[in-house]
DRENLO-984413 format. One record per residue: residue in three letters; x, y, z of N, C-alpha, C in turn. Coordinates in steps of 0.001 Angstrom, whole numbers, padded with zeros to 6 digits, always signed. Example, Ala and Ser with C-alpha at 12.3 -4.5 7.8 and 13.67 -1.06 7.14 Angstrom:
2
ALA+013190-005690+007800+012300-004500+007800+013200-003300+007800;SER+012850-002250+007080+013670-001060+007140+012900+000030+007870;
***
This chain:
230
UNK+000849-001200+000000+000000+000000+000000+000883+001247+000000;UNK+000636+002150-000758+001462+003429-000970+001238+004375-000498;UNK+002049+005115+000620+001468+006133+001422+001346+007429+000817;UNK+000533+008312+000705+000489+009774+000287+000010+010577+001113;UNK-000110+012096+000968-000697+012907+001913-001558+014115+001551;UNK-003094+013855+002251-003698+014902+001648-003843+016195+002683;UNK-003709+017357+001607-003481+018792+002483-004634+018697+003717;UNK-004010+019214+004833-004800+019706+005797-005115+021190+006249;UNK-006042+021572+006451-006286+022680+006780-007038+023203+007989;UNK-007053+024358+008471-007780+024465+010389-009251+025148+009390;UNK-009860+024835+009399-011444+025192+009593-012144+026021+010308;UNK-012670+027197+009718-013255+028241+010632-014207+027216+012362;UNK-014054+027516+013100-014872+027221+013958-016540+026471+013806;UNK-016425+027382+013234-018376+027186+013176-018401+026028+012520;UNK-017187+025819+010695-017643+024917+010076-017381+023598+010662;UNK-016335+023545+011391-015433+022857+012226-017144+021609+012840;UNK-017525+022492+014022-018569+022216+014949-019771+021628+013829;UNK-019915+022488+012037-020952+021758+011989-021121+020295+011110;UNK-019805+019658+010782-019094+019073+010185-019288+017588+011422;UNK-018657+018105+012477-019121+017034+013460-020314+017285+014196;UNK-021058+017821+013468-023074+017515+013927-023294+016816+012846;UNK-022685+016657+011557-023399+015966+010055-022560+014195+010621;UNK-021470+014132+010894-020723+013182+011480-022151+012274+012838;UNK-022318+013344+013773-023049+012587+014869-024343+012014+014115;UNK-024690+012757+013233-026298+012448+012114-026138+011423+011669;UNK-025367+011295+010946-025061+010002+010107-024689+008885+011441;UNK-024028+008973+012175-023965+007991+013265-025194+007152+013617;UNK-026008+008401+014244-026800+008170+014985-028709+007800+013742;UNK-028157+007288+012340-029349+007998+011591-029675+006314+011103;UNK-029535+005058+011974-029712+003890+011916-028458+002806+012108;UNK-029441+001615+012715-028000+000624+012534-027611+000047+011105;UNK-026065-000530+011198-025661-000630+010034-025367+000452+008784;UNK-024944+001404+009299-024875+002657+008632-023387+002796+008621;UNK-022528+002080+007530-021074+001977+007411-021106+002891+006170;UNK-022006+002705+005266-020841+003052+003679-022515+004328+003373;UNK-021604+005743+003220-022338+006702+002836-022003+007314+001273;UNK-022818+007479+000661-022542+008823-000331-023195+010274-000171;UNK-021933+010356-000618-022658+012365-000918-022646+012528-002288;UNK-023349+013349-002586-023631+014368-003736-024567+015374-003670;UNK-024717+015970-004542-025609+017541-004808-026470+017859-005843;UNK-027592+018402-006001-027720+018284-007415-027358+019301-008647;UNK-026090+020024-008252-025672+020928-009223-023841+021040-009186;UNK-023446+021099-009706-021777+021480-009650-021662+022912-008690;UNK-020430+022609-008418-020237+023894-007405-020637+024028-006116;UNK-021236+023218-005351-021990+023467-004234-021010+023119-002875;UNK-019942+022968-003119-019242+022397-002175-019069+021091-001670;UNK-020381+020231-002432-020070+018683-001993-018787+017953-001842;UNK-017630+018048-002443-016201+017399-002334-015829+017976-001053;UNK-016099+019181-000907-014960+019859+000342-015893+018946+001755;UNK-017197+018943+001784-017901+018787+002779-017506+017028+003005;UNK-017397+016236+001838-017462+015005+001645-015652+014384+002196;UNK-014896+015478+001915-013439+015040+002872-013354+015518+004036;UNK-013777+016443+004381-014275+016872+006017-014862+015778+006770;UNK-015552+015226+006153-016763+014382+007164-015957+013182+006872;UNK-015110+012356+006062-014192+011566+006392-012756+012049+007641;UNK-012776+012883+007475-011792+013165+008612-012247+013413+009571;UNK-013693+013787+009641-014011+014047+011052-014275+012529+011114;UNK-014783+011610+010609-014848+010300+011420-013259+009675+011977;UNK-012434+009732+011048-011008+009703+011127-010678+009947+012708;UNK-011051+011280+012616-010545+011390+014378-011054+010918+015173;UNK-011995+010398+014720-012765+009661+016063-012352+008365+016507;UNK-011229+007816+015611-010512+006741+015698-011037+005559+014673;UNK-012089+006129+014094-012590+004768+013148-011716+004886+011692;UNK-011439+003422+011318-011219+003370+009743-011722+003760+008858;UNK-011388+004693+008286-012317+004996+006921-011354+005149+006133;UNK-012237+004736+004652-011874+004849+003496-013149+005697+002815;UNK-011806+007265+002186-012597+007818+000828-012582+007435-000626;UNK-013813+006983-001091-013617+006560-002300-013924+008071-003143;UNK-013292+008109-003919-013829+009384-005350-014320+008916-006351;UNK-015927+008596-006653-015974+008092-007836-016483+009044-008930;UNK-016290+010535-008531-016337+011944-009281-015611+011384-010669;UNK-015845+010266-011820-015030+010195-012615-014525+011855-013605;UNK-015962+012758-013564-015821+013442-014248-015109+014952-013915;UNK-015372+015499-012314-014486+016271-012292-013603+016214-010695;UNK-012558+015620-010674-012250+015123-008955-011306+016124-008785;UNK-012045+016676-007563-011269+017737-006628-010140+016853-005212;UNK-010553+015711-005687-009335+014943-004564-007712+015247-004963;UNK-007842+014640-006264-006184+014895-006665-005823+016318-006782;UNK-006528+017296-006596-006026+018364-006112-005421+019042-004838;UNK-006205+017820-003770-005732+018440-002886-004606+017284-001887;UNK-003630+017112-003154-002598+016108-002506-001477+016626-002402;UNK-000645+016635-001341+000773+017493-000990+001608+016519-001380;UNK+001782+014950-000805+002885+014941-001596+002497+013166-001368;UNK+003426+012314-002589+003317+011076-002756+002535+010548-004203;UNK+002688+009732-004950+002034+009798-006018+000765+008677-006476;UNK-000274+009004-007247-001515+008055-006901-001042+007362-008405;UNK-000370+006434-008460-000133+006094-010026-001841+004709-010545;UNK-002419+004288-009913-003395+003496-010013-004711+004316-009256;UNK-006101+004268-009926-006852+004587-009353-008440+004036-009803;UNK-009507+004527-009134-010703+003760-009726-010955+003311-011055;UNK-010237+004030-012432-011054+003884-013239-009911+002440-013860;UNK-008796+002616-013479-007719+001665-013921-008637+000208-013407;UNK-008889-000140-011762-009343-001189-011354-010846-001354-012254;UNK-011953-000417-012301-012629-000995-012895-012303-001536-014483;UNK-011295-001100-015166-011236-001071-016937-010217-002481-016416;UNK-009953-003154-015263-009555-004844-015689-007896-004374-015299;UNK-007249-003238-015198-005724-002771-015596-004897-002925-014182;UNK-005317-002855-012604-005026-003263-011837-006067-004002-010933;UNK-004936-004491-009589-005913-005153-008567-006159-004307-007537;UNK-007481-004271-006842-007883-003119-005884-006497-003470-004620;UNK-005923-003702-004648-004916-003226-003473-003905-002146-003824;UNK-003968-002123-005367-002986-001113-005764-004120+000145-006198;UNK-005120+000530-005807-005951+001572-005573-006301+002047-004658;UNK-006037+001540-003222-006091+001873-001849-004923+002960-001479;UNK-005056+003885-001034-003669+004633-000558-003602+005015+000693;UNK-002475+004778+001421-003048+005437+002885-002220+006965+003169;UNK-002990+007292+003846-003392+008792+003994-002149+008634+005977;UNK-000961+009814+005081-000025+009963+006368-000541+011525+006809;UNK-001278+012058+006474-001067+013590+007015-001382+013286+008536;UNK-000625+013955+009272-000681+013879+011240-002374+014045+011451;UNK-002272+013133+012068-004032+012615+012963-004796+011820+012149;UNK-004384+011956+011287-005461+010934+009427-004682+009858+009239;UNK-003517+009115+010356-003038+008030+009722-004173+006618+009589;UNK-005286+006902+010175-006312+005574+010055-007271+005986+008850;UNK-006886+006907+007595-007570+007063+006507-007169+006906+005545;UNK-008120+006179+004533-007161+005514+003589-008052+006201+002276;UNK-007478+006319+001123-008022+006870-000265-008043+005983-001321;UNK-008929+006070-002267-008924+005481-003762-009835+006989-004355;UNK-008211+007276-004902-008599+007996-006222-009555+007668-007197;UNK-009508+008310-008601-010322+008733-009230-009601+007637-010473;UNK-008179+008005-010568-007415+007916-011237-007709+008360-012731;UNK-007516+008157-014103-007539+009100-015030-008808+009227-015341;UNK-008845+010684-016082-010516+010573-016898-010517+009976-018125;UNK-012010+009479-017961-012463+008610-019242-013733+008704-019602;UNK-013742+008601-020816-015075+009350-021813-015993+008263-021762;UNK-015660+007572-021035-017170+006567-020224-017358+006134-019381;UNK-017320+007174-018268-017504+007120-016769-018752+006568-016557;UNK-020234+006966-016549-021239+005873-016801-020994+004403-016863;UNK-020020+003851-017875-020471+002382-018035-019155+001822-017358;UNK-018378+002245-016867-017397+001937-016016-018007+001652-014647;UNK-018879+002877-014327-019766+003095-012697-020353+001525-013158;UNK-021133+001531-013697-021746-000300-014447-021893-001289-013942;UNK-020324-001399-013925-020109-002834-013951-019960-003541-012633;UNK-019693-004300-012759-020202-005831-011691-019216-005203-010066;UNK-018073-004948-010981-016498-004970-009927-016766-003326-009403;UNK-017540-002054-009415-018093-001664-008944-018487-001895-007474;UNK-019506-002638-007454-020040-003236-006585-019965-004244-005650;UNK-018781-005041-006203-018218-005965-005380-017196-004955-004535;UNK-016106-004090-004783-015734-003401-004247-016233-001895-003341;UNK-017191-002001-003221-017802-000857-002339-018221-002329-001436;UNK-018935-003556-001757-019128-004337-000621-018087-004919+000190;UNK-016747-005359-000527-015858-005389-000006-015071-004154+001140;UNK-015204-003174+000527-014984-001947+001662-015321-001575+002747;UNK-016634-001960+002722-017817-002215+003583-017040-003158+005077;UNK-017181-004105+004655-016485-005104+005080-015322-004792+005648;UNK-013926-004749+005596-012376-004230+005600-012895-002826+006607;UNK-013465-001903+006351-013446-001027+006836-015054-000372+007980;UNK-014658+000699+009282-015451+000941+009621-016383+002065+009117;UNK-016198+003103+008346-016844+003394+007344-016347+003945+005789;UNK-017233+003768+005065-016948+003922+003462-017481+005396+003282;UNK-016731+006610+002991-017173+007591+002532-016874+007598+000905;UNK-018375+007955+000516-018017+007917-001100-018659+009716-001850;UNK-017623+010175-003045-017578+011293-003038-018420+010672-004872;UNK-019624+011606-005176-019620+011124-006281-020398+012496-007419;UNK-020543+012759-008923-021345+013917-009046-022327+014211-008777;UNK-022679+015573-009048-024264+015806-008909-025323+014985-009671;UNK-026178+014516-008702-027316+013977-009380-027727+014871-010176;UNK-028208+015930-010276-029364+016715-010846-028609+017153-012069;UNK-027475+016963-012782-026564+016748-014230-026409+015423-014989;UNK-026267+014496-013803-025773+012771-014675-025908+011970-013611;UNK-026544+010669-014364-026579+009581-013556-026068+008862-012885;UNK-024662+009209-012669-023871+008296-011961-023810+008044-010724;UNK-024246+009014-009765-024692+008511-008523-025904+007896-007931;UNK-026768+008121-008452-027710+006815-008426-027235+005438-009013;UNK-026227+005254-010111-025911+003787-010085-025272+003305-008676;UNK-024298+004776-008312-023603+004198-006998-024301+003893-005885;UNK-025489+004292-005925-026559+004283-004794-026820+003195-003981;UNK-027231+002287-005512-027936+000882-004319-027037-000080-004120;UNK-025590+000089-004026-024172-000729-002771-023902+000499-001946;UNK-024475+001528-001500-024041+002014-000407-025530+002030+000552;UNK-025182+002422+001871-026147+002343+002844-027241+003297+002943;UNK-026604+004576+002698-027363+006136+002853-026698+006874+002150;UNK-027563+008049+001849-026951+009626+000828-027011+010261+001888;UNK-026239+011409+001403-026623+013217+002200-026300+013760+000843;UNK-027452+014748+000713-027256+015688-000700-026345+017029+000299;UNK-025694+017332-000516-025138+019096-000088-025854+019746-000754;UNK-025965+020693-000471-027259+022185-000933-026600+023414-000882;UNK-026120+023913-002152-025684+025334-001315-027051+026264-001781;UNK-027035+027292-000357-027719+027670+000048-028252+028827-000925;UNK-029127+029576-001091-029686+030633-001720-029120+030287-003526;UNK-028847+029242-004025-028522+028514-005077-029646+027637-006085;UNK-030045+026562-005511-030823+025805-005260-032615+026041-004940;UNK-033260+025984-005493-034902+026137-004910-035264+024528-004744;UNK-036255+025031-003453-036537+023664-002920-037038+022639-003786;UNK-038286+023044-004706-038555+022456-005592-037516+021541-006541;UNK-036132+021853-007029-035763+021213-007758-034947+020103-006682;UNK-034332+020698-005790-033845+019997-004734-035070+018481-004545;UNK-035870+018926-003797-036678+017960-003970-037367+016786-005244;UNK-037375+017284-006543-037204+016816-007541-036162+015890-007613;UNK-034782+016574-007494-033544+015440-007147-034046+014132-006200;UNK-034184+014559-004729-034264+013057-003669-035547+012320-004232;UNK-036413+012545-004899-037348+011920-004973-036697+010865-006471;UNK-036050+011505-007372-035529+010869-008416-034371+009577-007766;UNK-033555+010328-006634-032674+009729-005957-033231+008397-005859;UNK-034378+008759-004332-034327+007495-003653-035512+006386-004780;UNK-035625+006672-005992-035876+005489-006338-035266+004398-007095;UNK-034252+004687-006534-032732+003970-006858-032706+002780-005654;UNK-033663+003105-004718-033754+002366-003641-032455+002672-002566;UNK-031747+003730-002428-031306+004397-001428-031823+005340-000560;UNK-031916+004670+000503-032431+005709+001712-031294+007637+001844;UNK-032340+008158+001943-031676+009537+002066-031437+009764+003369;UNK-029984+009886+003893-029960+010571+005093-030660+011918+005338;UNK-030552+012980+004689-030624+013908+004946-030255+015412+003450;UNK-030347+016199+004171-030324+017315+002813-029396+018525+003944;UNK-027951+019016+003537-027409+019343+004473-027306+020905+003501;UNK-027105+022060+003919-027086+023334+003092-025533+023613+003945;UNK-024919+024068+002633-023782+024842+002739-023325+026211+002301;UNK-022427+026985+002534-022264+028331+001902-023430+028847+002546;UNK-023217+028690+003900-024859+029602+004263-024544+031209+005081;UNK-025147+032248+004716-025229+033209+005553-025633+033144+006615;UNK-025399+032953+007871-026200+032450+008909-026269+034012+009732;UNK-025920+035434+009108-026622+036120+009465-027780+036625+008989;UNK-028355+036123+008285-029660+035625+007697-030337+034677+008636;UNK-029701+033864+009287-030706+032672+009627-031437+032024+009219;UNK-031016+031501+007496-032098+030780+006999-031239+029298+006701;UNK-031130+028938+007341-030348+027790+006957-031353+026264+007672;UNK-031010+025592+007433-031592+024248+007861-032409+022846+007422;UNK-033072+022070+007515-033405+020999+006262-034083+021161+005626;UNK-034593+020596+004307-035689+020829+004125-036745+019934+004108;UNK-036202+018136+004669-037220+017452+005040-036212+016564+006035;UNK-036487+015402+006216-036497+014448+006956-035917+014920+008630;UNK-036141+016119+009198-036411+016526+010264-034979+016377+011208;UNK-033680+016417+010403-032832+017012+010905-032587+018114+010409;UNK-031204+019025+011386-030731+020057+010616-029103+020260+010095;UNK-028572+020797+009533-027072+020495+009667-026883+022624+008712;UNK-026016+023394+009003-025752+024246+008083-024145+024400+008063;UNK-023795+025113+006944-022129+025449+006796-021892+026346+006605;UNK-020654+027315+006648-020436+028513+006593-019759+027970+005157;UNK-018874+029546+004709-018136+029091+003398-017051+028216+003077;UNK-016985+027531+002152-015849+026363+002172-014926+027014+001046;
***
């Protein structure tokens, strides 16, 4: 396994605190609740930044996790790597070209040594039928398994289908929402398209929020979670 390191950064306070309230949610939001996805239903909303936060906040809590990126189309992971190199990554293991041990990476940055990564690895002009296939799915169940939770980073629903294929091998979603962006209506349009993928929705979390406004909070399933800017 090949060690690399992804940048760390100190987090305003607030986002800090609300990062581990989306962490206690998902904990506490049923048993058997190991392997999550996020997504959003628009580009830009902050889902990647929120989606490596909430792996590190489980991280510190001492549990194993692994982030998967299956963003084939635009991954903000390999951007934010300081140093070590990802030469194998998701799309290599699914196209037959390696074995998933050489797509696992573990994550040395100080306090994240119990987090481990699988890149994106290169883009390819058929991310869809790659998401597809069989080995997909055997490997998110396998992860499952090996590890105490699976954070998976994937695009916006409300552009392309690919996270609803990823849907029904993981346990639960959280959509990100950025805030004053988004109308509820289409938002809602999204989870309803979502969960008939047969994935349960954790929740609908808003980010980029003015919270001197005070309008922040869910817009259904009766939690709340908000974020300042990422």
């Amino acid at each position: 396994m090949i060690d690399i390191e992804l940048e760390t950064k100190n987090l305003p306070f607030g986002m800090t605190e609300e990062v581990k309230n989306l962490r206690t949610s998902i904990a506490f939001a049923g048993d058997g609740i190991k392997s999550v996805l996020f997504t959003s239903t628009m580009t830009n909303e902050g889902k990647s930044t929120i989606t490596i936060e909430a792996a590190k906040s489980f991280a510190e809590l001492g549990k194993k996790v692994v982030l998967v990126d299956t963003d084939l189309r635009k991954s903000i992971l390999k951007m934010k790597l300081v140093s070590g190199k990802m030469k194998y990554g998701l799309t290599h293991y699914l196209s037959g070209q390696c074995e998933v041990d050489e797509i696992i990476y573990h994550n040395t940055a100080d306090g994240f040594d119990n987090m481990y990564i699988v890149p994106t690895g290169p883009a390819t002009k058929a991310p869809t039928e790659l998401l597809s296939t069989d080995k997909l799915g055997k490997l998110l169940d396998d992860l499952r398994k090996d590890y105490d939770m699976v954070i998976i980073d994937t695009p916006p629903v409300g552009t392309v289908i690919d996270a609803a294929i990823i849907a029904p091998h993981t346990d639960g979603a959280v959509f990100i929402v950025e805030a004053g962006k988004v109308n509820f209506k289409t938002v809602q349009k999204a989870i309803e398209k979502f969960e008939a993928s047969g994935c349960k929705v954790l929740g609908v979390a808003l980010n980029k929020v003015d919270k001197s406004k005070n309008s922040y909070g869910y817009y259904k399933y009766g939690k709340e979670y908000g974020y300042g800017n990422d």
